[in-house]
C-alpha positions as CSV (number, residue, x, y, z in Angstrom):
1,X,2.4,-8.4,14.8
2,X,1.4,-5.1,13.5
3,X,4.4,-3.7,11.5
4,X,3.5,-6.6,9.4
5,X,0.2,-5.2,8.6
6,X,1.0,-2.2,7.9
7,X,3.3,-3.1,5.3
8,X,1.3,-5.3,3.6
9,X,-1.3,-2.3,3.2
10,X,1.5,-0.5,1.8
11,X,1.1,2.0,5.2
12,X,4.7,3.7,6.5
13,X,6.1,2.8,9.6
14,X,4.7,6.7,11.1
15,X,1.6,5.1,11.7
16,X,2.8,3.0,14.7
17,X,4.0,4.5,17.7
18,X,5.3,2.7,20.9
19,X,4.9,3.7,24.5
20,X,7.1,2.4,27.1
21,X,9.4,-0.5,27.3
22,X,7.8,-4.0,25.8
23,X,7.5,-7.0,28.1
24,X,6.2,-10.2,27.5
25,X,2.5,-10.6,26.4
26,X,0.2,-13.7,26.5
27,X,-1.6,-13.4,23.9
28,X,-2.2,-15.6,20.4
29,X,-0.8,-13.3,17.5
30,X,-3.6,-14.7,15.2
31,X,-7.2,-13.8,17.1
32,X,-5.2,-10.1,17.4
33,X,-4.1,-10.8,13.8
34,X,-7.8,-10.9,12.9
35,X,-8.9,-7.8,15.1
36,X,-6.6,-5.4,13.5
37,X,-7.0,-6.6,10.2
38,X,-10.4,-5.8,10.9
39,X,-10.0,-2.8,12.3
40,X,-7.7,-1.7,9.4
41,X,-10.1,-2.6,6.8
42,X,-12.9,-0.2,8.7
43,X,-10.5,2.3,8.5
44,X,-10.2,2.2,4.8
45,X,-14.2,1.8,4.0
46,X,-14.6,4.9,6.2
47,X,-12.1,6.7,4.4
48,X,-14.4,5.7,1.2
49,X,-17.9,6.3,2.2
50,X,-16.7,9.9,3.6
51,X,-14.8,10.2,0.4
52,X,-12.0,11.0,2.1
53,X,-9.0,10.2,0.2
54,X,-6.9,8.1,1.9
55,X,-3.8,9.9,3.5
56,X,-0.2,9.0,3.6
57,X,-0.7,8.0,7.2
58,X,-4.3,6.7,7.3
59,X,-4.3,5.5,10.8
60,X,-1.9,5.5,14.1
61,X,-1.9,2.3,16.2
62,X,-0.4,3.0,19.5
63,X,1.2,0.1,21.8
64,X,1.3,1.0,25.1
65,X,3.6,-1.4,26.6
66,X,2.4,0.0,30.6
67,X,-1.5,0.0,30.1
68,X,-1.3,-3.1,28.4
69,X,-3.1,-1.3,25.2
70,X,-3.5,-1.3,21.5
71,X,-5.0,2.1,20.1
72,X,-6.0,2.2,16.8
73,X,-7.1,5.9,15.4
74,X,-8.4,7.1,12.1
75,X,-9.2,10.6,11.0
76,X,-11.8,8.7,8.4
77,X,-14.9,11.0,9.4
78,X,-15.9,9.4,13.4
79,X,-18.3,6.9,14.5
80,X,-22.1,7.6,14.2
81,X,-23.2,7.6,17.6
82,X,-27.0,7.0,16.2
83,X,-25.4,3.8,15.5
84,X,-25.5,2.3,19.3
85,X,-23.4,-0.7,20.1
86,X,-21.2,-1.0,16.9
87,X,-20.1,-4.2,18.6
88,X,-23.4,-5.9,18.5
89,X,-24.5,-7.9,15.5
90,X,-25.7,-6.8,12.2
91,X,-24.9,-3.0,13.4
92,X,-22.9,-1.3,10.6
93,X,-22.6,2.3,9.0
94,X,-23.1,1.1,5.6
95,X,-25.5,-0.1,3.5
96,X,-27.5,-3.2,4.1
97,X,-25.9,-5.0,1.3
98,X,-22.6,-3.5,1.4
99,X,-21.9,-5.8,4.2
100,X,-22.6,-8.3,7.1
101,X,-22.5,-5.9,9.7
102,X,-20.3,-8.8,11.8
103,X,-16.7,-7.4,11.4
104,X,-16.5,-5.7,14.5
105,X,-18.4,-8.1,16.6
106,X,-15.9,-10.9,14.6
107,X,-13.6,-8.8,16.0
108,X,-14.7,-8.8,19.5
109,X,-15.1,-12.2,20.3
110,X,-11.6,-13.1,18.6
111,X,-9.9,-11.6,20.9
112,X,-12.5,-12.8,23.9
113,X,-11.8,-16.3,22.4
114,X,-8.7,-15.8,24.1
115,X,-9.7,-14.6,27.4
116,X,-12.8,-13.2,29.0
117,X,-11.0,-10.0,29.7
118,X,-9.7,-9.0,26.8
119,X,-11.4,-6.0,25.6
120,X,-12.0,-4.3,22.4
121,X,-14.1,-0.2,22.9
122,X,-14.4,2.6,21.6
123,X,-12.1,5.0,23.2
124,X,-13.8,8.0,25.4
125,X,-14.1,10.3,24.2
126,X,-14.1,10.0,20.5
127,X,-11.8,11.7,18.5
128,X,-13.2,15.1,16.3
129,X,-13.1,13.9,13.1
130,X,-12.0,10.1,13.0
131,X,-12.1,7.0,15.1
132,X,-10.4,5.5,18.0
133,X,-10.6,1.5,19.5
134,X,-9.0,0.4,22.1
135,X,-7.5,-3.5,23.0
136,X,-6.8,-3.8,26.5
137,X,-4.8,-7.0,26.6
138,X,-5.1,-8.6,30.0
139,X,-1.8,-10.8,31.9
140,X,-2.9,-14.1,31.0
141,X,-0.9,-17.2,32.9
């Protein structure tokens, strides 16, 4: 599910890391599908609007196969924290018509679509410098 993405971005294979031994998941591939792609794209318009050019690795998504979690770190400049709940609607870093300010609440409630416990933070503490969210995937039936 995420190799895939990464390649299509064009992104090497150093950006994923793996923790643990897999096991079996209940999840559906495509509401994760739409978080990461989300959460990729973020990474990339931070990247821009801190005119940062984009590195060779511009993200690491971690799979931790014990906790059950997805980490996906940037080094694209950090989350406002003036911003509040980047989760809620119509929140957003950039300009008012640069965007919807829905991508990250999209990206939220495809993965709650799935579950009620599946959840989608920003990691504490913050990274110095970048960005980090974290998917906690629940044991569904």
């Amino acid at each position: 599910l995420v190799w895939p993405l990464l390649q299509e971005r064009g992104w090497s294979a150093s950006c994923l890391q793996r923790v643990g031994t897999p096991g079996p998941w209940g999840l559906y591939p495509d509401y994760v599908r739409i978080a990461l792609e989300n959460l990729l794209r973020n990474t990339v318009e931070a990247y821009g609007r801190h005119r940062i050019e984009l590195p060779p690795e511009p993200c690491r998504i971690t799979i931790d196969y014990e906790t059950r979690t997805l980490a996906v770190r940037d080094w694209a400049g950090g989350v406002d924290p003036e911003l509040g709940d980047v989760f809620a609607p119509y929140v957003s870093s950039k300009g008012v018509r640069d965007n919807t300010g829905l991508g990250l609440t999209q990206a939220r409630e495809a993965l709650e679509v799935q579950d009620p416990t599946f959840r989608l933070k920003l990691a504490e503490p913050q990274p110095q410098g970048g960005a980090e969210f974290c998917i906690h995937i629940p044991i569904l039936p």
